[in-house]
C-alpha positions as CSV (number, residue, x, y, z in Angstrom):
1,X,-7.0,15.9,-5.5
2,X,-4.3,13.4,-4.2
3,X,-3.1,12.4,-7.4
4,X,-2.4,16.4,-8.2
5,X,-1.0,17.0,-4.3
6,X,1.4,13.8,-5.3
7,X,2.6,15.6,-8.4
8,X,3.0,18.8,-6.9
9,X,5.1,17.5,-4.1
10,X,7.1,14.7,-6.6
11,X,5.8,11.9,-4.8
12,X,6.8,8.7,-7.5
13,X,4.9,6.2,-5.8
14,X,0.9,6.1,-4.2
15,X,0.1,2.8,-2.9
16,X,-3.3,1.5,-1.6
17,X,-5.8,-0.9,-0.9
18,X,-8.9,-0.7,-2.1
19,X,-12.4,-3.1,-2.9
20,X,-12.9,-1.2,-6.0
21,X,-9.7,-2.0,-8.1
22,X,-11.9,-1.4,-11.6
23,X,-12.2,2.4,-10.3
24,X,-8.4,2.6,-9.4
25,X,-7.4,1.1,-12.3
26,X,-8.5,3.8,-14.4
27,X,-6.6,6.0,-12.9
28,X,-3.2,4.9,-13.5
29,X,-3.2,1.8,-11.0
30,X,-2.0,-1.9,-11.1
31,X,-2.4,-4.5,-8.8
32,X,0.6,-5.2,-6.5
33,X,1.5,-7.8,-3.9
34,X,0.6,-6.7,-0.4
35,X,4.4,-7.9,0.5
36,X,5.1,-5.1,-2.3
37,X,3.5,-2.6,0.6
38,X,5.3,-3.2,3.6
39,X,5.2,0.6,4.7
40,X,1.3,0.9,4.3
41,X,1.0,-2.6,6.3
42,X,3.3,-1.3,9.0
43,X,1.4,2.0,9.4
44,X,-2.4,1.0,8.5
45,X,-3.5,-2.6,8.3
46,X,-1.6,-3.8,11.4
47,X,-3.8,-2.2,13.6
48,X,-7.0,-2.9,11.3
49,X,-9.3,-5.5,12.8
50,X,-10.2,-7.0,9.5
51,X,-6.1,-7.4,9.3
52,X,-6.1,-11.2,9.3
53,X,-9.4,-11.3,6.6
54,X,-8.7,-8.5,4.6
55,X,-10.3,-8.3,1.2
56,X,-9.0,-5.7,-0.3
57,X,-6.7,-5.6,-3.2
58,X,-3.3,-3.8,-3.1
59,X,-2.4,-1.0,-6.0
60,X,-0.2,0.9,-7.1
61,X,0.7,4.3,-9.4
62,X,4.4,4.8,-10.0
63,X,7.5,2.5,-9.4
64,X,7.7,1.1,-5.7
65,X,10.6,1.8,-3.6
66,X,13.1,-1.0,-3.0
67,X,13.3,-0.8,0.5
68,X,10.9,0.1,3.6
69,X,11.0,3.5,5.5
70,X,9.1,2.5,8.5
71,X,10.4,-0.2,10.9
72,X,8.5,-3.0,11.4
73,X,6.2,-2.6,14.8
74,X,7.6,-4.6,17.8
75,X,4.2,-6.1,18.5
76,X,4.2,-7.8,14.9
77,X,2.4,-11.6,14.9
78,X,3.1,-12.0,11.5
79,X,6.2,-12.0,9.4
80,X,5.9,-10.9,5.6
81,X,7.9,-12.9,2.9
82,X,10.8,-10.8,1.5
């Protein structure tokens, strides 16, 4: 259902994290760097209490943008390599 709303709307890029990169995988996905993801780390995984032990793999359909949308939050501990 996402992939087809992400078509529908022309949405070139879905990121995510996932434990189950096999499943995502055959879908379309390839693993990225988190660094690749700043926008979902800004949004999601900075106010995720498994933040600093995350084990889940970052993915991605479609070319990444170049650049972040979403500013990176004031109360931000740690600084992610450009």
């Amino acid at each position: 259902a996402l992939l087809s709303q992400a078509k529908k709307h022309a949405v070139t890029c879905i990121c995510l994290f996932t434990r189950k990169p096999e499943f995502f995988s055959q879908l379309g996905f390839a693993m990225a760097q988190r660094e690749d993801l700043p926008d979902k780390i800004y949004k999601d995984c900075c106010v995720c209490p498994r933040f600093h032990c995350c084990d889940e793999v970052a993915m991605v359909r479609g070319e990444l943008p170049k650049f972040a949308i979403l500013p990176e939050p004031t109360n931000w501990q740690v600084k992610l390599q450009a």
